[in-house]
C-alpha positions as a Markdown table, in Angstrom:
| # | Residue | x | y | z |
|---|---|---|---|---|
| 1 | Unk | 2.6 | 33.8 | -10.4 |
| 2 | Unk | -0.3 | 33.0 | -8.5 |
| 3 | Unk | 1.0 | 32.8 | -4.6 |
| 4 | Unk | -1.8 | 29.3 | -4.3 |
| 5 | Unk | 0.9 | 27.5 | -5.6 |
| 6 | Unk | 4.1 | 28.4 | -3.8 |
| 7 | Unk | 1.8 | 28.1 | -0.6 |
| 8 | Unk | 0.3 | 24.7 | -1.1 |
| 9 | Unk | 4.0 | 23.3 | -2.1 |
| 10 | Unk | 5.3 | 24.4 | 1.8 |
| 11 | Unk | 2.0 | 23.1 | 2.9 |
| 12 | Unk | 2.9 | 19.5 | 1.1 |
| 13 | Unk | 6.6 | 19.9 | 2.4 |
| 14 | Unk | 8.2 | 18.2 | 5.7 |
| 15 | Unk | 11.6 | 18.5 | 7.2 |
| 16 | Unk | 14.6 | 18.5 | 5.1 |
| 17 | Unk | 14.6 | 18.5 | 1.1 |
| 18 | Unk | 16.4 | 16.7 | -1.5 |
| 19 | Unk | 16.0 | 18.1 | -4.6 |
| 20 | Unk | 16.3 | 15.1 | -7.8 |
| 21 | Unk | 16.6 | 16.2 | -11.3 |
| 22 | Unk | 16.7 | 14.0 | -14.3 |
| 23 | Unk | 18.0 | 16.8 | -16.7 |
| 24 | Unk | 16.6 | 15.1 | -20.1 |
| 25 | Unk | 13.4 | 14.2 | -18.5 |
| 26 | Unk | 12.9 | 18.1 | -17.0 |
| 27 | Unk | 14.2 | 19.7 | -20.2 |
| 28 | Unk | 12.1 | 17.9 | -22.6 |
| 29 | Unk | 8.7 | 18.5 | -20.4 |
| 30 | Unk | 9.7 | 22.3 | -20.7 |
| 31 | Unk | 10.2 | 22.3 | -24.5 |
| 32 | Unk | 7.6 | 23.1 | -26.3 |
| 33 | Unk | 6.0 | 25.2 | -23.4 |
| 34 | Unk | 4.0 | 28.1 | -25.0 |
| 35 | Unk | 5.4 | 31.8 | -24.0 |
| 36 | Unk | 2.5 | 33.5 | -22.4 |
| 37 | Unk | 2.5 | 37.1 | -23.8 |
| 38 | Unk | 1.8 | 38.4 | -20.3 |
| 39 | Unk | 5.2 | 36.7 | -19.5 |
| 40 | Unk | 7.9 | 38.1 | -21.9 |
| 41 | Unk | 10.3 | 40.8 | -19.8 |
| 42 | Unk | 10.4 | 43.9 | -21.0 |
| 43 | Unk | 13.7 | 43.2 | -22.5 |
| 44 | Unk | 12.6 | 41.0 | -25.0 |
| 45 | Unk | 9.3 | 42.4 | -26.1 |
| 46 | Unk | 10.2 | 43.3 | -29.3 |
| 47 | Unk | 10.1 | 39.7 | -30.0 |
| 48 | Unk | 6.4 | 37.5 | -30.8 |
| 49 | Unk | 6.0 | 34.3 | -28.4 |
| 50 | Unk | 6.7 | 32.3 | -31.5 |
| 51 | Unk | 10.7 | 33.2 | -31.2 |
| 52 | Unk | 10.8 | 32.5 | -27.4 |
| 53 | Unk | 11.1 | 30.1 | -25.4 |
| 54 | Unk | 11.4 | 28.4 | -22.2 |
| 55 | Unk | 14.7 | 27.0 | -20.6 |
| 56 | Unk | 15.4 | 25.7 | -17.0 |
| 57 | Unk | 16.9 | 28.1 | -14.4 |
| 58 | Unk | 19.2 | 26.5 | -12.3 |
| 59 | Unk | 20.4 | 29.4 | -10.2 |
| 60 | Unk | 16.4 | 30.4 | -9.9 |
| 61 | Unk | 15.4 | 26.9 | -9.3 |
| 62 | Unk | 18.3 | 26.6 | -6.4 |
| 63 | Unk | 17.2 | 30.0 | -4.7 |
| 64 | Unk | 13.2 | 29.2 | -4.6 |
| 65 | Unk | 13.6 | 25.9 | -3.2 |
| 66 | Unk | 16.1 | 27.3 | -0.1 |
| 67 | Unk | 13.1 | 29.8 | -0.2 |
| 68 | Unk | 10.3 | 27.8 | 0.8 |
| 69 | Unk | 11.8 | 25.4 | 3.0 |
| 70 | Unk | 15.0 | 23.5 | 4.1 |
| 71 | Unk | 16.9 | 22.2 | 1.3 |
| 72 | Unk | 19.8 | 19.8 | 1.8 |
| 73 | Unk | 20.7 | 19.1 | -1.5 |
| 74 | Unk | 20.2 | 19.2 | -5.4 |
| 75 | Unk | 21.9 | 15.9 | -7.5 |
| 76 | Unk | 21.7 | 16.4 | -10.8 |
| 77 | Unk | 21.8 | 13.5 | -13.4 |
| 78 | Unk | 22.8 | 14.1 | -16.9 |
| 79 | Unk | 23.9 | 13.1 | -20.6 |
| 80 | Unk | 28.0 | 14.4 | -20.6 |
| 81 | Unk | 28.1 | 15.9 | -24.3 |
| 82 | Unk | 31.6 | 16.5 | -25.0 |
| 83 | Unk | 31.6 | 19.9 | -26.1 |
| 84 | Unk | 33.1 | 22.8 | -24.1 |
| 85 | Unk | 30.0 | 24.9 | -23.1 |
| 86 | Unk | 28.8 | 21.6 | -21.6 |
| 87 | Unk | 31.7 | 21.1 | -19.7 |
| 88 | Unk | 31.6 | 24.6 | -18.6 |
| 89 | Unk | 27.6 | 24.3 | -17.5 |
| 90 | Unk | 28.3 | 21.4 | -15.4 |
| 91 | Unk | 31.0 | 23.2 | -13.7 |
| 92 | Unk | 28.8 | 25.9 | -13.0 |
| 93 | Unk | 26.5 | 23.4 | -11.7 |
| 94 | Unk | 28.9 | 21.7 | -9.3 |
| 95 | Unk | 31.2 | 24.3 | -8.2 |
| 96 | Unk | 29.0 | 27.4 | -8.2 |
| 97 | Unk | 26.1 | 26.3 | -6.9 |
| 98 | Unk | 27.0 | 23.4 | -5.4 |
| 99 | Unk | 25.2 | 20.2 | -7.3 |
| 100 | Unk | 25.7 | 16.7 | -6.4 |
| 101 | Unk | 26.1 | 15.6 | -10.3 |
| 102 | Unk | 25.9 | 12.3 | -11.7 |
| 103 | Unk | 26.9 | 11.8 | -15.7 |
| 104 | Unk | 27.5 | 9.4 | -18.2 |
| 105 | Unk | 28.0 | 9.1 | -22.0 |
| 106 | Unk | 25.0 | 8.9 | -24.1 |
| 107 | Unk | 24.3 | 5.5 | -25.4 |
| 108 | Unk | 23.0 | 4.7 | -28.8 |
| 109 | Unk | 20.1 | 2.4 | -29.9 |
| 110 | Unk | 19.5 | 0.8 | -32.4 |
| 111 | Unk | 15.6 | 1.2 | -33.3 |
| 112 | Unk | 16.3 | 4.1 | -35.4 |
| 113 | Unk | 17.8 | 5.2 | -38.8 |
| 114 | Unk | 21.5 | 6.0 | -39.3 |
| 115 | Unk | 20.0 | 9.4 | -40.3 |
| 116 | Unk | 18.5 | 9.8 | -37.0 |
| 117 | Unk | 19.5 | 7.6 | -34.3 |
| 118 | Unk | 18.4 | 7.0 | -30.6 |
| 119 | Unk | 20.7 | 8.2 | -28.3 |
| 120 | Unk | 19.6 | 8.1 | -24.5 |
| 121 | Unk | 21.1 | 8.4 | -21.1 |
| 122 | Unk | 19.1 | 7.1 | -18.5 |
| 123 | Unk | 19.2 | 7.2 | -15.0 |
| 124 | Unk | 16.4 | 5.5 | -13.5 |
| 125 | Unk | 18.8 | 2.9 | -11.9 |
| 126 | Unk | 21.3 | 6.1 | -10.5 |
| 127 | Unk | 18.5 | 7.9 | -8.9 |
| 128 | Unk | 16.7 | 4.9 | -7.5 |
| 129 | Unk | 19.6 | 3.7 | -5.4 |
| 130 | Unk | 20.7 | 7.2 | -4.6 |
| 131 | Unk | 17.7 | 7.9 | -3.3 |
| 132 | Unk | 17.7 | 4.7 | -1.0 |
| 133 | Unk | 20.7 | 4.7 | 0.2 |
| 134 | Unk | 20.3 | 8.6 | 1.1 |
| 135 | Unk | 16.9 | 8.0 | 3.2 |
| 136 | Unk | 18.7 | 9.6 | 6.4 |
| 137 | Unk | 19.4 | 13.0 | 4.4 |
| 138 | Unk | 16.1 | 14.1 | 3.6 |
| 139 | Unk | 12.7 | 13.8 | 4.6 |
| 140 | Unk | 10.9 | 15.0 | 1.7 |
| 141 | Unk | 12.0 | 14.0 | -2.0 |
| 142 | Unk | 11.2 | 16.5 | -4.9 |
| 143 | Unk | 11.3 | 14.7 | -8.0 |
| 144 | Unk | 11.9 | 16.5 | -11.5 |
| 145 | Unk | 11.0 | 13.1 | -13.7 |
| 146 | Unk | 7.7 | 12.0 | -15.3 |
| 147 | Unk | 9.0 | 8.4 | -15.8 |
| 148 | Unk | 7.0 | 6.2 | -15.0 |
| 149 | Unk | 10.4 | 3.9 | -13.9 |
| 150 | Unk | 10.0 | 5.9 | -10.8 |
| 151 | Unk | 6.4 | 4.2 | -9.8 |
| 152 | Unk | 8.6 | 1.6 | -8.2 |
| 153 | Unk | 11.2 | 4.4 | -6.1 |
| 154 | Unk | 8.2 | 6.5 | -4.5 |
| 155 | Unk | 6.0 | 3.9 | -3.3 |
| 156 | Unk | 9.0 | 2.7 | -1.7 |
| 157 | Unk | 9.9 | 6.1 | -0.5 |
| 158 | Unk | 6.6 | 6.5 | 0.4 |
| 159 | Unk | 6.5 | 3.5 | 2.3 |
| 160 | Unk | 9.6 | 4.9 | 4.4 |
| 161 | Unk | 7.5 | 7.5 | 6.0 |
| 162 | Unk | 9.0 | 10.4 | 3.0 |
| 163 | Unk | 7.2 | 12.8 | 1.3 |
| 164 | Unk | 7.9 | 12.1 | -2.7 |
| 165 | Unk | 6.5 | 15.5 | -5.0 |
| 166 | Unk | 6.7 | 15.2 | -8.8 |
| 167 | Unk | 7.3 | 17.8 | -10.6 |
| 168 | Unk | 6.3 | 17.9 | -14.1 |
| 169 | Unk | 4.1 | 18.6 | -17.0 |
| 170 | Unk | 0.8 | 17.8 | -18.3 |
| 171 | Unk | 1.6 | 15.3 | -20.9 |
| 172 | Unk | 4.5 | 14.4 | -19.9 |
| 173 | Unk | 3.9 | 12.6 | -16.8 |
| 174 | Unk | 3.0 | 8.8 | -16.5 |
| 175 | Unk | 0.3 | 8.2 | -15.2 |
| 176 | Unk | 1.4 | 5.7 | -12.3 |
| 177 | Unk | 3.1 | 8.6 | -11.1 |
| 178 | Unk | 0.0 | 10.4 | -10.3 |
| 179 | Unk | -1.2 | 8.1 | -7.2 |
| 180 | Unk | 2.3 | 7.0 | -6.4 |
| 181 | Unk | 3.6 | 10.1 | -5.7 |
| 182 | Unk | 2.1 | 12.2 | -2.2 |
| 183 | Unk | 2.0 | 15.1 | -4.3 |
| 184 | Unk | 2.2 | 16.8 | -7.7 |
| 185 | Unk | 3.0 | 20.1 | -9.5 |
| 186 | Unk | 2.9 | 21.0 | -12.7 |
| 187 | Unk | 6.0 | 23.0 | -13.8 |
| 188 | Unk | 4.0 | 25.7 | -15.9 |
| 189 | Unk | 2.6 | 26.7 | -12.5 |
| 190 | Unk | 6.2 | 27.8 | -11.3 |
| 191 | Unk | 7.6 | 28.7 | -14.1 |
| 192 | Unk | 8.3 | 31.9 | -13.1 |
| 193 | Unk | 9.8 | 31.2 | -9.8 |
| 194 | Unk | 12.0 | 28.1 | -11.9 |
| 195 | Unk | 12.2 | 29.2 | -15.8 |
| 196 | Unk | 13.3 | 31.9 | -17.6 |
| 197 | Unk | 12.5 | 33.0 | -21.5 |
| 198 | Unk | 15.0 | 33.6 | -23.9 |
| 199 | Unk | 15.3 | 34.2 | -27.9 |
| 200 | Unk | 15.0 | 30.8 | -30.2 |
| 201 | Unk | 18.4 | 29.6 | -31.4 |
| 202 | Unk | 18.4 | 30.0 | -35.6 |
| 203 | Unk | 18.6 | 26.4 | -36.8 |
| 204 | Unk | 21.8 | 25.4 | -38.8 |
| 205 | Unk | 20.8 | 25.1 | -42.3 |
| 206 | Unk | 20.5 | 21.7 | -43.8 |
């Protein structure tokens, strides 16, 4: 990965960081992603870019942000799915490497079929007041969240005297986020420092 990147994120960086990750918003910007030939380890070469694919990091993620500055803290806000390999991935999160995590069930809509409902978690409302009432922890804000819920959050943050990054993806971003934010980075660009690619999961039969 091209070292421009990594160097113009410390540039943007001040004081202490607090890292924010809305897990369903982060995830879904990073599906889809196309696997760059040039990118596949040697370890899974015998595979086309078509059966790969990108998934967050966390441990990575964790390591390259001590890396290029002061971090103070990662919260991490997600869906709870009751299922054991969940339960064991948040516990990983929280007491291996440390997480501040925030869940809650995932709530179901009704503007869909029965066949294929809308279920969402969101946490808009959690990481806006977090984030407020926390002003004296950080002094830059990294944001993993295209929402555009957030406009609101980091022109306050903003207004504070904090830096507020987005990180993201083309396409997946809103577009009030763009000038609200101080700066932006698109996740492709550090996917190497934050992702990792592994082998499709077969999809259960019908």
């Amino acid at each position: 990965m091209s070292n421009d990147f990594i160097d113009k994120l410390k540039k943007s960086i001040k004081g202490k960081i607090c890292v924010f990750i809305d897990a369903a918003n982060l995830e879904q910007s990073v599906r889809g992603m196309w696997v760059n030939p040039k990118d596949i380890p040697d370890e899974l070469k015998k595979y086309t870019p078509d059966q790969l694919v990108w998934r967050i990091d966390y441990e990575k993620l964790k390591k390259f942000f001590e890396g290029v500055g002061n971090l103070g803290g990662i919260r991490f806000y997600s869906a709870y799915f009751a299922s054991d390999s969940h339960g064991r991935f948040l516990a990983f999160l929280k007491k291996v490497l440390a997480f501040v995590l925030k869940t809650k069930p995932l709530k179901e809509y009704g503007d869909h079929t029965q066949e294929r409902p809308h279920r969402k978690a969101n946490f808009d409302v959690e990481i806006a007041v977090d984030a407020t009432f926390s002003l004296k922890d950080y002094d830059t804000l990294i944001l993993f969240s295209g929402d555009c819920d957030s406009e609101y959050l980091l022109k306050f943050l903003r207004g504070r005297g904090k830096i507020v990054i987005v990180f993201s993806r083309s396409g997946h971003i809103a577009k009030e986020l763009l000038p609200a934010s101080s700066y932006y980075f698109d996740i492709a660009d550090f996917r190497t420092e934050i992702l990792r690619i592994e082998v499709k999961k077969a999809k259960n039969p019908a």
